[in-house]
HTML snippet that shows the backbone in 3Dmol.js (N, CA, C, O; Angstrom):
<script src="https://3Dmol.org/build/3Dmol-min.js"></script>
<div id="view" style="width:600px;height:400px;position:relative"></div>
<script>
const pdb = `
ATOM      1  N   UNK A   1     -17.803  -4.185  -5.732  1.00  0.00           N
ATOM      2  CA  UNK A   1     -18.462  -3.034  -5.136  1.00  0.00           C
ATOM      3  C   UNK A   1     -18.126  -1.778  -5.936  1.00  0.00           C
ATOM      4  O   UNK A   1     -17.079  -1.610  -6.561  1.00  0.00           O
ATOM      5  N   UNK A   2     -19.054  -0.991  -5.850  1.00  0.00           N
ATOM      6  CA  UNK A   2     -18.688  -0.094  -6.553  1.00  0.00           C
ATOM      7  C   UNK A   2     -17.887   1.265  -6.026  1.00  0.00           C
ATOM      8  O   UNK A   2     -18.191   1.756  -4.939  1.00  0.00           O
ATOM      9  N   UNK A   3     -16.964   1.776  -6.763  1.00  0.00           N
ATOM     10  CA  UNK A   3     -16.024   2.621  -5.736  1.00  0.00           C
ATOM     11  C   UNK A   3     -14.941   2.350  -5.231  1.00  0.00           C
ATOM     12  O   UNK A   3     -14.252   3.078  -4.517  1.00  0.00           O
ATOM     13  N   UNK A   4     -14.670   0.939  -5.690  1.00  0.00           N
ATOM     14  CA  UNK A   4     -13.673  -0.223  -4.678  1.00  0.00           C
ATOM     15  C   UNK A   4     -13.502  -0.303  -5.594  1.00  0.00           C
ATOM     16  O   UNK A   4     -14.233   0.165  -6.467  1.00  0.00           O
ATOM     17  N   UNK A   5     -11.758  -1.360  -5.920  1.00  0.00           N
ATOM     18  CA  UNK A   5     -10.843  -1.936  -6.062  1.00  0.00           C
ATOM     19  C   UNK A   5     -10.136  -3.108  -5.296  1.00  0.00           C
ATOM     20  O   UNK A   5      -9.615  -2.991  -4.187  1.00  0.00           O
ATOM     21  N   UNK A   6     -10.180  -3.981  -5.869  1.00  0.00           N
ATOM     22  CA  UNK A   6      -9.444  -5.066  -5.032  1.00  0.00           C
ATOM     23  C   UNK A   6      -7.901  -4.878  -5.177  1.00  0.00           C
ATOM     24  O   UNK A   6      -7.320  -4.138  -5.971  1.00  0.00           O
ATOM     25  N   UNK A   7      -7.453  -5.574  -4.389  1.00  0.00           N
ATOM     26  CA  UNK A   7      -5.685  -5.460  -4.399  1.00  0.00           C
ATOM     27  C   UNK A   7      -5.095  -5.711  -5.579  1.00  0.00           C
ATOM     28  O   UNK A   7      -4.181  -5.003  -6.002  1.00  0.00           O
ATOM     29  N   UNK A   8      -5.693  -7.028  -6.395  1.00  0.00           N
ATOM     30  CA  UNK A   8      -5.168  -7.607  -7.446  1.00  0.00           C
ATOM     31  C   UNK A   8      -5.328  -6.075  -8.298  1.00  0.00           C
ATOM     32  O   UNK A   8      -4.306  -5.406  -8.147  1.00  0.00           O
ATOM     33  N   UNK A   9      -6.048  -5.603  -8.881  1.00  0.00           N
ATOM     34  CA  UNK A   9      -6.576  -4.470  -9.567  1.00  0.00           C
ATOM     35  C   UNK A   9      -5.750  -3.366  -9.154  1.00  0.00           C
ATOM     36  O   UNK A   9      -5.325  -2.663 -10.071  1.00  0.00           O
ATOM     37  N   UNK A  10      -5.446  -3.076  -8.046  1.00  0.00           N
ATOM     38  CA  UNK A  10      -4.357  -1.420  -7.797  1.00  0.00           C
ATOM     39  C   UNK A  10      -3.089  -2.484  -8.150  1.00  0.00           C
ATOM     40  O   UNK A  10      -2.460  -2.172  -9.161  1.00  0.00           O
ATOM     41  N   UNK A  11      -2.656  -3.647  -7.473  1.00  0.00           N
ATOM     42  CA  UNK A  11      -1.533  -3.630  -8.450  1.00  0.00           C
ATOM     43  C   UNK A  11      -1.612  -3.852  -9.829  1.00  0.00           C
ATOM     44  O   UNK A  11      -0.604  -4.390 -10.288  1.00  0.00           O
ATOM     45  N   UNK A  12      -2.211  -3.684 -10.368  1.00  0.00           N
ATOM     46  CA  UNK A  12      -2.172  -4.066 -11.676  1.00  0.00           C
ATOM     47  C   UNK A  12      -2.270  -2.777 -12.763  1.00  0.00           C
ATOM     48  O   UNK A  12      -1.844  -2.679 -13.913  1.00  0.00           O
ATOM     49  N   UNK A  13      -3.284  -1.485 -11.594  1.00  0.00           N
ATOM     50  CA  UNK A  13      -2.724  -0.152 -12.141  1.00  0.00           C
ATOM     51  C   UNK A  13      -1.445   0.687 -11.433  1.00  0.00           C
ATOM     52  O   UNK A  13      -1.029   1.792 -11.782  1.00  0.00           O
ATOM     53  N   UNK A  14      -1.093   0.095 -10.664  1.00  0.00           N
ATOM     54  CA  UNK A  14      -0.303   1.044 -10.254  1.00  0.00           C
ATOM     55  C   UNK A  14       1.454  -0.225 -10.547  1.00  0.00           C
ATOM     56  O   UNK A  14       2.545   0.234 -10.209  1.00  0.00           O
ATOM     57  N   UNK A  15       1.402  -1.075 -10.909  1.00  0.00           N
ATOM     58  CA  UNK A  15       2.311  -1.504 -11.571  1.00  0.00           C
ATOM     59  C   UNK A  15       3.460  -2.302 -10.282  1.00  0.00           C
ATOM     60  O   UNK A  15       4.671  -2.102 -10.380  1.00  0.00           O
ATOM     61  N   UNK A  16       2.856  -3.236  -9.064  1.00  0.00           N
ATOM     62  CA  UNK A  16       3.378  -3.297  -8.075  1.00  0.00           C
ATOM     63  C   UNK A  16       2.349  -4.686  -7.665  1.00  0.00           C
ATOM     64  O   UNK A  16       1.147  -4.779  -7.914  1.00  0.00           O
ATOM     65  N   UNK A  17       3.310  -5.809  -6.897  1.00  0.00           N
ATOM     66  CA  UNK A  17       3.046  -7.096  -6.622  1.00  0.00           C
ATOM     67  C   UNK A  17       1.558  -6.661  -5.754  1.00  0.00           C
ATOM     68  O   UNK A  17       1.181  -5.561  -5.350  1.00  0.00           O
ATOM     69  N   UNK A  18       1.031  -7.779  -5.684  1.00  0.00           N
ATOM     70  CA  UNK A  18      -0.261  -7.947  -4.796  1.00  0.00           C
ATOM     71  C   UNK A  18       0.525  -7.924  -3.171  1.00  0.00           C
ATOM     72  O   UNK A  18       0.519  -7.074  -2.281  1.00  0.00           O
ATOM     73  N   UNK A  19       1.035  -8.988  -3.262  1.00  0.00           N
ATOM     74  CA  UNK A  19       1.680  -8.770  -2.008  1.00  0.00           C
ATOM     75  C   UNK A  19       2.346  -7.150  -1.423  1.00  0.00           C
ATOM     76  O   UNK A  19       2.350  -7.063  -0.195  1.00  0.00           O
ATOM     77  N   UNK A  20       2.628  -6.502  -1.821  1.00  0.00           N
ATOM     78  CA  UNK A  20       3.132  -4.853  -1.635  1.00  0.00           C
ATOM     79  C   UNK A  20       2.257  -4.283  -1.318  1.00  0.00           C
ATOM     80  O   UNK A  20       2.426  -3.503  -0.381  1.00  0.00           O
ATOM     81  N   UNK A  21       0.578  -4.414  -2.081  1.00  0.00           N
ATOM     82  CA  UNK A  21      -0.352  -3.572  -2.458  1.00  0.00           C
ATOM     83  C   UNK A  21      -1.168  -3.909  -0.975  1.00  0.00           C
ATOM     84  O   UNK A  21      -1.810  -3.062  -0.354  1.00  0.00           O
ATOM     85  N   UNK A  22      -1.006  -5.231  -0.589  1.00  0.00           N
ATOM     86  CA  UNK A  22      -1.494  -5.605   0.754  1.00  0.00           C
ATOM     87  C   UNK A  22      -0.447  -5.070   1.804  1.00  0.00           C
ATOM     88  O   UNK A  22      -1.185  -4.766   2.741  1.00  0.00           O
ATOM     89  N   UNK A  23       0.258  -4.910   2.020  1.00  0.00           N
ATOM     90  CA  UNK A  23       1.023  -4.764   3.065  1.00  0.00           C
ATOM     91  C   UNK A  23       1.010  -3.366   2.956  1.00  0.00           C
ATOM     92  O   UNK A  23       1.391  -2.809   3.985  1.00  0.00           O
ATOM     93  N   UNK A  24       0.557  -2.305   1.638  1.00  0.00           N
ATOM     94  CA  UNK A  24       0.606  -1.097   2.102  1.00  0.00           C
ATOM     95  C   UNK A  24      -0.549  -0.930   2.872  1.00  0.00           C
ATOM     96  O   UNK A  24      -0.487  -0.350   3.956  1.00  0.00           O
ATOM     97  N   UNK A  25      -1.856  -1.486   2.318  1.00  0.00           N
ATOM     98  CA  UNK A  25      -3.170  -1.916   3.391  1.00  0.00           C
ATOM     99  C   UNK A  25      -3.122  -1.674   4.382  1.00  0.00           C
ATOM    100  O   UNK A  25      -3.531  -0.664   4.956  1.00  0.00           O
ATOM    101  N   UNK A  26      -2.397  -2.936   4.933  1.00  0.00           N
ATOM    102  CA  UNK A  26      -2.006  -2.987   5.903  1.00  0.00           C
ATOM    103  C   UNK A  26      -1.410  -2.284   7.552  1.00  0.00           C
ATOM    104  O   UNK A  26      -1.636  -2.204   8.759  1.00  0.00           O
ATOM    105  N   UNK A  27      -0.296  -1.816   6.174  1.00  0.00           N
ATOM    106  CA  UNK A  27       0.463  -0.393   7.511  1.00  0.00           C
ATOM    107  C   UNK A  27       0.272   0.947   6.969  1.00  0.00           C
ATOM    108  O   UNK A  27       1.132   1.804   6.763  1.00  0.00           O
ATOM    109  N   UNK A  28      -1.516   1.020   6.687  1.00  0.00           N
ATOM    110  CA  UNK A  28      -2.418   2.119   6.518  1.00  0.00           C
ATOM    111  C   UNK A  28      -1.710   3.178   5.468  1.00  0.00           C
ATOM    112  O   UNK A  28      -1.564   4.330   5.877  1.00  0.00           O
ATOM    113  N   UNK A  29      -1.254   2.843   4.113  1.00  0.00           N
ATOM    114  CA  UNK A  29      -0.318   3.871   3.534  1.00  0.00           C
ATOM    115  C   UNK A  29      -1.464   4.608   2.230  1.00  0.00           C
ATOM    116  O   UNK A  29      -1.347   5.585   1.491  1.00  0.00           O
ATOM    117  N   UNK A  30      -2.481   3.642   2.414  1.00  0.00           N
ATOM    118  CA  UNK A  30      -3.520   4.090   1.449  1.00  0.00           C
ATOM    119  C   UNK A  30      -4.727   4.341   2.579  1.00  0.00           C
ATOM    120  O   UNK A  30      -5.209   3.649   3.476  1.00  0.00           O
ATOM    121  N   UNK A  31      -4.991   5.837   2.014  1.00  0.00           N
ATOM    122  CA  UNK A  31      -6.312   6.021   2.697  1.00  0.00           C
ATOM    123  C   UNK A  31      -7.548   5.610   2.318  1.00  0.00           C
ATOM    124  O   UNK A  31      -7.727   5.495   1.105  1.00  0.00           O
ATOM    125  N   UNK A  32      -8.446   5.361   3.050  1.00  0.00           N
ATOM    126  CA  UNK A  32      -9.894   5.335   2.987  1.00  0.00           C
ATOM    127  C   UNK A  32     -10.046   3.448   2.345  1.00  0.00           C
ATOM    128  O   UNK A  32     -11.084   3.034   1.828  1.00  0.00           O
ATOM    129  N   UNK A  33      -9.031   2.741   2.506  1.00  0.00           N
ATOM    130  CA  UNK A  33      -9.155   1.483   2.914  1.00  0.00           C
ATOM    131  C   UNK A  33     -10.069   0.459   3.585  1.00  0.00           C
ATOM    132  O   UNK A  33      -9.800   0.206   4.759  1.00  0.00           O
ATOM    133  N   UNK A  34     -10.971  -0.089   3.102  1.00  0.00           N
ATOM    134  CA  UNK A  34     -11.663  -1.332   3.835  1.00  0.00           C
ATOM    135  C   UNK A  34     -11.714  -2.323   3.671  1.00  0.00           C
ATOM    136  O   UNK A  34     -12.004  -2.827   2.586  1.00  0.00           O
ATOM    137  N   UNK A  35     -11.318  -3.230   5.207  1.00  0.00           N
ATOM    138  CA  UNK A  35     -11.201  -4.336   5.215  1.00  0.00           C
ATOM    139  C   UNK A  35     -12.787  -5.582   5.412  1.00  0.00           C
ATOM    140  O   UNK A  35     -13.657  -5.725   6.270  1.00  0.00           O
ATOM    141  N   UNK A  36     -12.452  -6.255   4.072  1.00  0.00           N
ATOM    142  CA  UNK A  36     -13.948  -7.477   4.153  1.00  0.00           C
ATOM    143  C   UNK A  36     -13.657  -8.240   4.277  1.00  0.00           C
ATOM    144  O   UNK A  36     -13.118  -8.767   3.304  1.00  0.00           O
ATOM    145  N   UNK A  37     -13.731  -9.019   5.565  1.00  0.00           N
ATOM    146  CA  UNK A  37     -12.962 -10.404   6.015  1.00  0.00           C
ATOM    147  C   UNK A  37     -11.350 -10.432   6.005  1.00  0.00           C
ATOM    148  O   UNK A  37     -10.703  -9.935   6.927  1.00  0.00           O
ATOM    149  N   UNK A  38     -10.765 -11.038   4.918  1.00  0.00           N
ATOM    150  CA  UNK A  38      -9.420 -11.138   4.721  1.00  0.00           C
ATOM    151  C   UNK A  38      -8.771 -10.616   3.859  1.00  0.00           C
ATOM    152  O   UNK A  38      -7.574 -10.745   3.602  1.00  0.00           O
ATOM    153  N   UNK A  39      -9.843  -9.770   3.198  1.00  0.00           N
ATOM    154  CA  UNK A  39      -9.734  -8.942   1.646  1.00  0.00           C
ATOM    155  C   UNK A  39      -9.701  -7.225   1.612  1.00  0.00           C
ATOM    156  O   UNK A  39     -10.721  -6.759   2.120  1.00  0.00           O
ATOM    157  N   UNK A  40      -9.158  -6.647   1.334  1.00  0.00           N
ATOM    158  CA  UNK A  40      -9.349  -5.064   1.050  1.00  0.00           C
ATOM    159  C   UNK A  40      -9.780  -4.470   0.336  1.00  0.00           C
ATOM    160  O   UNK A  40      -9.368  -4.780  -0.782  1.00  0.00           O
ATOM    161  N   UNK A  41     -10.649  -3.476   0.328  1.00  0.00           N
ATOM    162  CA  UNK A  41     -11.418  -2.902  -0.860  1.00  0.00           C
ATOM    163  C   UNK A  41     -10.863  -1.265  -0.842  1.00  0.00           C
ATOM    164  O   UNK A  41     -11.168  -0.425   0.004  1.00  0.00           O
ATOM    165  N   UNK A  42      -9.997  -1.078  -1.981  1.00  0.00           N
ATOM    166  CA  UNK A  42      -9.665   0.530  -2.163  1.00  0.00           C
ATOM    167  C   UNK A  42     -10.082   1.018  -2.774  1.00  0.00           C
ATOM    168  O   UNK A  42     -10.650   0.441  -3.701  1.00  0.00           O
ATOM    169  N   UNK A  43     -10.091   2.345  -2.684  1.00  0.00           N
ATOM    170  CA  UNK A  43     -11.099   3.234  -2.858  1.00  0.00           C
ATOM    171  C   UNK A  43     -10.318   3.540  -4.627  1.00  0.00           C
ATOM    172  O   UNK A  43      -9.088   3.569  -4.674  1.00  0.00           O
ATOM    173  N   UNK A  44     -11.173   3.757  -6.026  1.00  0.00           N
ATOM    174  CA  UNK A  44     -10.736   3.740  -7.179  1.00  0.00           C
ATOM    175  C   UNK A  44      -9.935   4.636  -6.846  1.00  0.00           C
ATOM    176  O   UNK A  44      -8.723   4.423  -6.873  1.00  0.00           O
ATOM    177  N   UNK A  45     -10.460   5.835  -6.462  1.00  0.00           N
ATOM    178  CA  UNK A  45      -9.656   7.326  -6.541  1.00  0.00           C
ATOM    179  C   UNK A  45      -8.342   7.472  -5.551  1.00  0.00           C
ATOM    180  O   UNK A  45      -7.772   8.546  -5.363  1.00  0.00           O
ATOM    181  N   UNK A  46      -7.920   6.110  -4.893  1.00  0.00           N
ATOM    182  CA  UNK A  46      -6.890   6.070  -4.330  1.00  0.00           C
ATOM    183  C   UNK A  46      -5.305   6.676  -5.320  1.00  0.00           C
ATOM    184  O   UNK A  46      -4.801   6.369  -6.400  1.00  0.00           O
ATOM    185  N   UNK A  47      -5.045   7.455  -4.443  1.00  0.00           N
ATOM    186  CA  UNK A  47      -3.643   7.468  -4.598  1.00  0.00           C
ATOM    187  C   UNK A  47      -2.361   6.511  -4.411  1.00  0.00           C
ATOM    188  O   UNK A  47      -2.149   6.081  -3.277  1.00  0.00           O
ATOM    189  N   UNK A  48      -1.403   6.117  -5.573  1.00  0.00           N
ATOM    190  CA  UNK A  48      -0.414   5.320  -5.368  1.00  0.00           C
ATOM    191  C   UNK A  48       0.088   5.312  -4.459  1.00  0.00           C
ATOM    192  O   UNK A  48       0.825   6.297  -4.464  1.00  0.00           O
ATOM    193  N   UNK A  49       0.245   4.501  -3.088  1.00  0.00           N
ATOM    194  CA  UNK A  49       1.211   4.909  -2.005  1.00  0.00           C
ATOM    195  C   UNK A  49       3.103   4.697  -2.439  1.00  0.00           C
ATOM    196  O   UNK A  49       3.669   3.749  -2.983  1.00  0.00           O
ATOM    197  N   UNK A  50       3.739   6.210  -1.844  1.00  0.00           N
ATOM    198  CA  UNK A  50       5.056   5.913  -1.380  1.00  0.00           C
ATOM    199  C   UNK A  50       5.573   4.929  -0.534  1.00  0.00           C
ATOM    200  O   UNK A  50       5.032   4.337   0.400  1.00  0.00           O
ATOM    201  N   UNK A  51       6.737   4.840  -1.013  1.00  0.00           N
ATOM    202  CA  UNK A  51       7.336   4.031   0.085  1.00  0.00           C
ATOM    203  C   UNK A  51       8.688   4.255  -0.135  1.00  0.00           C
ATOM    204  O   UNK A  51       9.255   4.098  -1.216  1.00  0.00           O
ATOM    205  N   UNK A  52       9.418   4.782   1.349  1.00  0.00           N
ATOM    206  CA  UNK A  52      10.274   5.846   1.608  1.00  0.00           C
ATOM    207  C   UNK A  52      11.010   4.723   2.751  1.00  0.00           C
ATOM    208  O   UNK A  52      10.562   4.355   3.837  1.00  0.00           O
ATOM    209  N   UNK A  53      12.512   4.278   1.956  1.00  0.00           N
ATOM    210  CA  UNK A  53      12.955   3.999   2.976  1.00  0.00           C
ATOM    211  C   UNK A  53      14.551   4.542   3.329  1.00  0.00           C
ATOM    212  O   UNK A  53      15.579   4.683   2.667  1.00  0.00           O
ATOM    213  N   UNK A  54      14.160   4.759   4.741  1.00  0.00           N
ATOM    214  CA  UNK A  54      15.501   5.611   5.184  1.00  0.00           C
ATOM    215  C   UNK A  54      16.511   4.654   5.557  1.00  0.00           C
ATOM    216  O   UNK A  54      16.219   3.888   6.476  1.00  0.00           O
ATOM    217  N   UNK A  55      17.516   4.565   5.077  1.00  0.00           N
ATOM    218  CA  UNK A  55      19.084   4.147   5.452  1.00  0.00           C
ATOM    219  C   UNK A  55      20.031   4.873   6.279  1.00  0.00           C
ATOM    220  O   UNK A  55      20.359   5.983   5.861  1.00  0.00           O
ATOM    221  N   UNK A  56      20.558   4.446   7.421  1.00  0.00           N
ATOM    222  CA  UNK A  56      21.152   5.187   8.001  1.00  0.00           C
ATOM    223  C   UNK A  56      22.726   4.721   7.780  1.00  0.00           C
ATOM    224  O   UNK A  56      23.008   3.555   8.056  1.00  0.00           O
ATOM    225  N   UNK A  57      23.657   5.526   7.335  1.00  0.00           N
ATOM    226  CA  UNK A  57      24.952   4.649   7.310  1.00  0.00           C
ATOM    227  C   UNK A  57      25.600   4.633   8.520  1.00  0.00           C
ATOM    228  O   UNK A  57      25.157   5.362   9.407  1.00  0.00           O
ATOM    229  N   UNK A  58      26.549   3.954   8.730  1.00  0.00           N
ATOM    230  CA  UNK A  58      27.517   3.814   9.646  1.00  0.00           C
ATOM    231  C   UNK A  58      28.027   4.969  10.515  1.00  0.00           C
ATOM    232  O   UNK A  58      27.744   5.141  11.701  1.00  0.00           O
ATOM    233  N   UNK A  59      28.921   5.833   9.655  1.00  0.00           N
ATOM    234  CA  UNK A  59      29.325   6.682  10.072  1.00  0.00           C
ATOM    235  C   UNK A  59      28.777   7.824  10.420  1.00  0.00           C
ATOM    236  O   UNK A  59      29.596   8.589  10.929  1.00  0.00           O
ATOM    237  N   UNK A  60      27.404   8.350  10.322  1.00  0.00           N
ATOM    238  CA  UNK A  60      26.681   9.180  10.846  1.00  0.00           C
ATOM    239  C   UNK A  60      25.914   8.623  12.312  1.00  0.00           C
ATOM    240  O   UNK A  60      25.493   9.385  13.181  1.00  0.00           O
ATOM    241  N   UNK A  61      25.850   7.324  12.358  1.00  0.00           N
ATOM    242  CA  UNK A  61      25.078   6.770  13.639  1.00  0.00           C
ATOM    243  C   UNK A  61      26.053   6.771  14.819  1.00  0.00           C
ATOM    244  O   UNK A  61      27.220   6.380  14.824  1.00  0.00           O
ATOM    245  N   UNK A  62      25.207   7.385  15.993  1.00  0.00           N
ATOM    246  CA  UNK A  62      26.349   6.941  16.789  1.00  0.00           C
ATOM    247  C   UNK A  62      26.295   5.936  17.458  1.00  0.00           C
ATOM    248  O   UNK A  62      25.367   5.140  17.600  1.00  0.00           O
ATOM    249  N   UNK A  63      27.583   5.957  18.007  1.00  0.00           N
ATOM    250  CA  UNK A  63      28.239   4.606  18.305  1.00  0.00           C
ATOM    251  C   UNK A  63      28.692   4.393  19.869  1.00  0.00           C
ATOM    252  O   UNK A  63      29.230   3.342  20.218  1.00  0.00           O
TER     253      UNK A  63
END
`;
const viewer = $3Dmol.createViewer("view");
viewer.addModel(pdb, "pdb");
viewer.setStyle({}, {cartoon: {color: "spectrum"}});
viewer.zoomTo();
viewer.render();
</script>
């Protein structure tokens, strides 16, 4: 389609497993995302999604 990108294709520009590229899909981290059947079509002009993960240590959590 034109305008689209398949998963295989953003990972492959943005340098990140298929599996990642789906699961950002997934938990909506790329906008303007559509789903065709079992497949996702992103938008070319998509932006790389972040992925931000927070660690909480020990001693700041309470207890």
């Amino acid at each position: 389609m034109e305008g689209f990108m398949t998963t295989k294709e953003a990972a492959e520009k943005w340098n990140l497993s298929i599996r990642q590229v789906q699961n950002h899909c997934k938990l909506g981290r790329i906008k303007g995302v559509q789903r065709v059947g079992t497949n996702y079509l992103i938008p070319t002009d998509a932006k790389k999604p972040t992925y931000v993960y927070i660690y909480e240590n020990e001693s700041t959590s309470e207890k």
